[in-house]
C-alpha positions as CSV (number, residue, x, y, z in Angstrom):
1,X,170.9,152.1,101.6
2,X,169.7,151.6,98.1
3,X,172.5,149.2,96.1
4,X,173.9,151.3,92.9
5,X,172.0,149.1,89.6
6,X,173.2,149.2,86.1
7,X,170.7,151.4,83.9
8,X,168.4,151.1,87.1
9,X,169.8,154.2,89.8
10,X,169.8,157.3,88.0
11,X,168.7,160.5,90.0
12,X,164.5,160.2,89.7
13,X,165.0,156.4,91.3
14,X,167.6,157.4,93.9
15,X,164.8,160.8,95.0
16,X,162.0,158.6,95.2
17,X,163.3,155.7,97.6
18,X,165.1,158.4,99.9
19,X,161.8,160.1,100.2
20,X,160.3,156.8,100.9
21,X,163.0,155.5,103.4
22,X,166.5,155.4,102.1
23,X,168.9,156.9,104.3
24,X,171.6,156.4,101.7
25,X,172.1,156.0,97.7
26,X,174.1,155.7,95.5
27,X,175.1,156.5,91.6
28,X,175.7,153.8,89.0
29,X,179.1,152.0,88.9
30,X,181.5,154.2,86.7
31,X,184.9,154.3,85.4
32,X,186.9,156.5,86.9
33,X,189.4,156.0,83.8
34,X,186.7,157.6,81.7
35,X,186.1,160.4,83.7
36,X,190.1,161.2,84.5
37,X,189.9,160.9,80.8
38,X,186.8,163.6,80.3
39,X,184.9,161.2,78.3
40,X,181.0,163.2,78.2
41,X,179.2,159.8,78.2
42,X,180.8,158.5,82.1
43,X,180.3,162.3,83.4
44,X,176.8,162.0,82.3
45,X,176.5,159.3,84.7
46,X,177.1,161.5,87.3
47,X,175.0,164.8,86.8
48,X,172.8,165.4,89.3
49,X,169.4,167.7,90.3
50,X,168.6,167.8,93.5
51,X,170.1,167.4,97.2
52,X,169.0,163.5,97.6
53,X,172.3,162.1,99.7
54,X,174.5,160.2,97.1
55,X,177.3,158.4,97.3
56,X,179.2,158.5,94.0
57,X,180.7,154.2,93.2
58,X,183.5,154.3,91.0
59,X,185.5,151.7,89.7
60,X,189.3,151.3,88.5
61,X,193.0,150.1,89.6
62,X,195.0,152.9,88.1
63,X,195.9,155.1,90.9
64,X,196.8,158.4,88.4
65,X,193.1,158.1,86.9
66,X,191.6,158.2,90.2
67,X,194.2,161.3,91.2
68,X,193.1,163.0,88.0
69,X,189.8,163.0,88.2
70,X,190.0,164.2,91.9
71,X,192.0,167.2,90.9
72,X,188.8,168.2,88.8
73,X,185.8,166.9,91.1
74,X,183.6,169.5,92.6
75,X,181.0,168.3,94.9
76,X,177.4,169.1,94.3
77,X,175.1,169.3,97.3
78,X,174.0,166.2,98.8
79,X,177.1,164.8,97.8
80,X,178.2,162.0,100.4
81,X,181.3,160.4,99.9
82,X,182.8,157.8,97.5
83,X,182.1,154.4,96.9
84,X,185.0,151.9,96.0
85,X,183.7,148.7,93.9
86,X,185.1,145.7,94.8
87,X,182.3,143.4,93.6
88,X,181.4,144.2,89.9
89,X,181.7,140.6,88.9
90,X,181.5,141.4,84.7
91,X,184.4,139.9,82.7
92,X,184.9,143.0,80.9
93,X,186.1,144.2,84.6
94,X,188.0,141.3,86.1
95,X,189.8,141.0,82.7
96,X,191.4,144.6,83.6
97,X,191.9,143.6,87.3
98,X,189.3,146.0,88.6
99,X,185.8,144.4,90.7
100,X,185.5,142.0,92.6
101,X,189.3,140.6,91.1
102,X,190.2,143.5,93.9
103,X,189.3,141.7,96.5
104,X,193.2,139.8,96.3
105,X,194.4,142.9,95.7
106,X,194.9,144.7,99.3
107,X,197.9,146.6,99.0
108,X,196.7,148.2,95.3
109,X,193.2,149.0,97.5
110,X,194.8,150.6,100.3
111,X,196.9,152.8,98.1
112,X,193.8,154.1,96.4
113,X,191.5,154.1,99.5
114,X,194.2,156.8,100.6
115,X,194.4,158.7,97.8
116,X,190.7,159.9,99.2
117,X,191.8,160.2,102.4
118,X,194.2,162.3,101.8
119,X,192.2,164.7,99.5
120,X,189.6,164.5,103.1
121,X,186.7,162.7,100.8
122,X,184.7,160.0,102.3
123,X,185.9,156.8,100.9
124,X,183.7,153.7,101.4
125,X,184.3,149.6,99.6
126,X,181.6,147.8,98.5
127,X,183.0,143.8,98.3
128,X,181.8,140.4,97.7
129,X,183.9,137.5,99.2
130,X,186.4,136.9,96.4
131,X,185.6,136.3,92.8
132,X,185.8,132.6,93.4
133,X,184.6,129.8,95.5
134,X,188.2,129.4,96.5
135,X,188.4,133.2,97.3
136,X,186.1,132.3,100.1
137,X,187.2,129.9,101.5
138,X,190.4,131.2,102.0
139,X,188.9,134.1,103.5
140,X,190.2,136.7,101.1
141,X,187.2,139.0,102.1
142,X,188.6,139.2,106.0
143,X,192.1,139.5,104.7
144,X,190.9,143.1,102.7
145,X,188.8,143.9,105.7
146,X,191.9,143.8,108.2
147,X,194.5,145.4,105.5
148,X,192.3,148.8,104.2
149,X,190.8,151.5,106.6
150,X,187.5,152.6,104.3
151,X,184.6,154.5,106.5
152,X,182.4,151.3,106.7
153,X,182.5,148.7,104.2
154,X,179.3,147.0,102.1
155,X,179.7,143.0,102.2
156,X,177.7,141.8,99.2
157,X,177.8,138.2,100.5
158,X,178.6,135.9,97.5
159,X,181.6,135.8,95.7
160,X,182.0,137.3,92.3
161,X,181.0,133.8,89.7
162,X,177.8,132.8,92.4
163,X,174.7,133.3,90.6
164,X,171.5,135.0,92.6
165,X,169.5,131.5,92.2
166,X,172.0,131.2,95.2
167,X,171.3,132.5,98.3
168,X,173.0,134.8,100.3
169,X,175.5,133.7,103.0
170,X,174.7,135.2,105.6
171,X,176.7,133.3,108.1
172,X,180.0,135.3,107.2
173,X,178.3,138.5,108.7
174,X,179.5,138.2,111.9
175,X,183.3,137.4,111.3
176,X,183.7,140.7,109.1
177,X,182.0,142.5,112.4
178,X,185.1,140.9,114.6
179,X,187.5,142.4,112.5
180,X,186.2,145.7,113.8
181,X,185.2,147.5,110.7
182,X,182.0,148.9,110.1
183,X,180.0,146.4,108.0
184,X,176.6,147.1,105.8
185,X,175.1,143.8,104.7
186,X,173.9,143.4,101.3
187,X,172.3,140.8,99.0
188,X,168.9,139.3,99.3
189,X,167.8,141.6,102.0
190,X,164.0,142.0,102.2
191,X,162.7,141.0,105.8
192,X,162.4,142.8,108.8
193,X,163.5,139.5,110.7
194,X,166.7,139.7,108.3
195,X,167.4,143.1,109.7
196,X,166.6,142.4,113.2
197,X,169.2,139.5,113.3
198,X,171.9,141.3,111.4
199,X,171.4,144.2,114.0
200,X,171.7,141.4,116.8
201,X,175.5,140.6,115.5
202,X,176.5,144.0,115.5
203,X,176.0,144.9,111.2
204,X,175.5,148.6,111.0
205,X,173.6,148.9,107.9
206,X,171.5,146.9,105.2
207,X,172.2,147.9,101.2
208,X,169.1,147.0,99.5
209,X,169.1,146.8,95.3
210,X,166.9,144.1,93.4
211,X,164.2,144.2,95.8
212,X,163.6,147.6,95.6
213,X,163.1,147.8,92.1
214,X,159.9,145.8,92.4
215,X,159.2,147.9,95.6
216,X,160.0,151.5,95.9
217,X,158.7,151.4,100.0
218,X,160.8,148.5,100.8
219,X,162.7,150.8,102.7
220,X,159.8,152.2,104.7
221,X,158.3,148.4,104.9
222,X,161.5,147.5,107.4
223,X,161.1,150.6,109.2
224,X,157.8,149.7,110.3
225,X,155.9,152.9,108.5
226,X,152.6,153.4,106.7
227,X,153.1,153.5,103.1
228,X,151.2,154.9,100.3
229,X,149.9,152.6,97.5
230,X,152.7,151.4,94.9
231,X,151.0,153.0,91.5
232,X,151.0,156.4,93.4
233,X,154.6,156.1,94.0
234,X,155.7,155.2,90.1
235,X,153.4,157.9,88.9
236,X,156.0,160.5,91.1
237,X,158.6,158.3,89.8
238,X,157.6,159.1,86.0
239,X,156.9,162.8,86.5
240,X,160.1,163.2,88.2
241,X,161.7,160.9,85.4
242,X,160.7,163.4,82.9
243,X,161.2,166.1,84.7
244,X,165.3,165.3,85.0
245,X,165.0,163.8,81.6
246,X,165.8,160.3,82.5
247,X,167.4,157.5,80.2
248,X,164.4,156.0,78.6
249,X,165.8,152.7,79.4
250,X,165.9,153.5,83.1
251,X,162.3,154.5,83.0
252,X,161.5,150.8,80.6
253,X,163.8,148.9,83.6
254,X,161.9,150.3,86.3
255,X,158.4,150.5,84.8
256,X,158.3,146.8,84.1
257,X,159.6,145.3,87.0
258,X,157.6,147.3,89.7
259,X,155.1,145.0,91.4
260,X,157.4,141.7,90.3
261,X,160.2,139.5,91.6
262,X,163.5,139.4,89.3
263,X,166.9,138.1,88.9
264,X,168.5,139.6,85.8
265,X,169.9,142.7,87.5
266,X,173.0,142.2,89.3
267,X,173.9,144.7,92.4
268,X,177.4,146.0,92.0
């Protein structure tokens, strides 16, 4: 799956790494309090022009924002399902007890997880483990797991105020997979021998973001296919930039990162 990046997944990004790999995308985080408001700016964030599979990743607490805007949601083909963020670590967002705050927050979680049930959309969460270092340890993460019943569930495995210059901890993969939930892993995915073991403990999925901003053909790298050369791929990445007219600043973020490793976009 390719991991929803601020100013990074718009439509051209999210078409080129499903046609090279992605099974799964997914839109940039937005506010669903905007768009229950009709605000043109956050339903521009979710206009679409083609079929590629997309799973729209909104983010909120108010349960009558998230009813309103469902009342007036249409889906557009390729449309997949929603996306619940639990993980947007921003201060602007844990100030309003939305992102990865959530996490604590498991009876407020399962009401709005079944607000999309109920309406028969696809509802998944995408998590970290708490939004502190305290959050993990007491296991917050296992307690939401247990208490909310989302289609699968993304585990972004760091809690909200880690930085990236710390890795990954992947060693609390396989106690989300005992809880019986369907768990994608995410966060400094980018081996095949990463995959391989987070098959071998029964994870489902991988959600890949940073990495595949400096390589479109990740995806088809850890499925084991021939890939074209890079330069080939951002010249369809341009023209199909253009071609959907594109944020410029999508295009800039993209352009100048291909080819190079990064840290300064955050996966929400």
């Amino acid at each position: 799956m390719l991991a929803p990046l601020e100013d990074i997944t718009g439509n051209a990004f999210r078409t080129i790494c499903y046609r090279y790999g992605a099974d799964l995308t997914f839109t940039v985080m937005t506010r669903v309090e905007g768009l229950a408001k009709r605000n043109k700016s956050t339903w521009s964030r979710l206009e679409f022009h083609d079929d590629t599979p997309t799973v729209i990743q909104l983010v909120g607490a108010g349960e009558q924002y998230f009813k309103k805007f469902l009342s007036e949601f249409r889906p557009h083909p390729g449309f997949q399902g929603f996306n619940l963020n639990l993980g947007c670590p921003s201060p602007d967002i844990v100030a309003l007890g939305q992102g990865c705050v959530m996490s604590r927050r498991i009876s407020k979680t399962r009401k709005i997880v079944e607000i999309f049930k109920e309406r028969g959309f696809p509802i998944s969460v995408k998590m970290r483990l708490g939004l502190t270092a305290r959050d993990k340890t007491n296991k917050v993460y296992l307690n939401l797991l247990r208490g909310v019943e989302a289609d699968f569930f993304i585990v972004h495995a760091r809690y909200g105020l880690q930085g990236y210059t710390t890795p990954a901890d992947f060693s609390v993969y396989e106690e989300c997979v005992s809880t019986g939930r369907k768990i994608i892993a995410n966060g400094d995915i980018k081996t095949q021998e990463q995959i391989d073991d987070l098959k071998s403990i029964g994870v489902i999925g991988a959600m890949i973001g940073r990495a595949a901003i400096s390589d479109q053909l990740i995806f088809r790298r850890l499925q084991n296919q021939q890939v074209p050369l890079l330069q080939d791929v951002l010249n369809e990445y341009k023209a199909l930039a253009q071609s959907y007219q594109e944020p410029f600043k999508y295009q800039k973020n993209i352009l100048k990162r291909a080819g190079t490793k990064y840290l300064e976009f955050s996966e929400r």
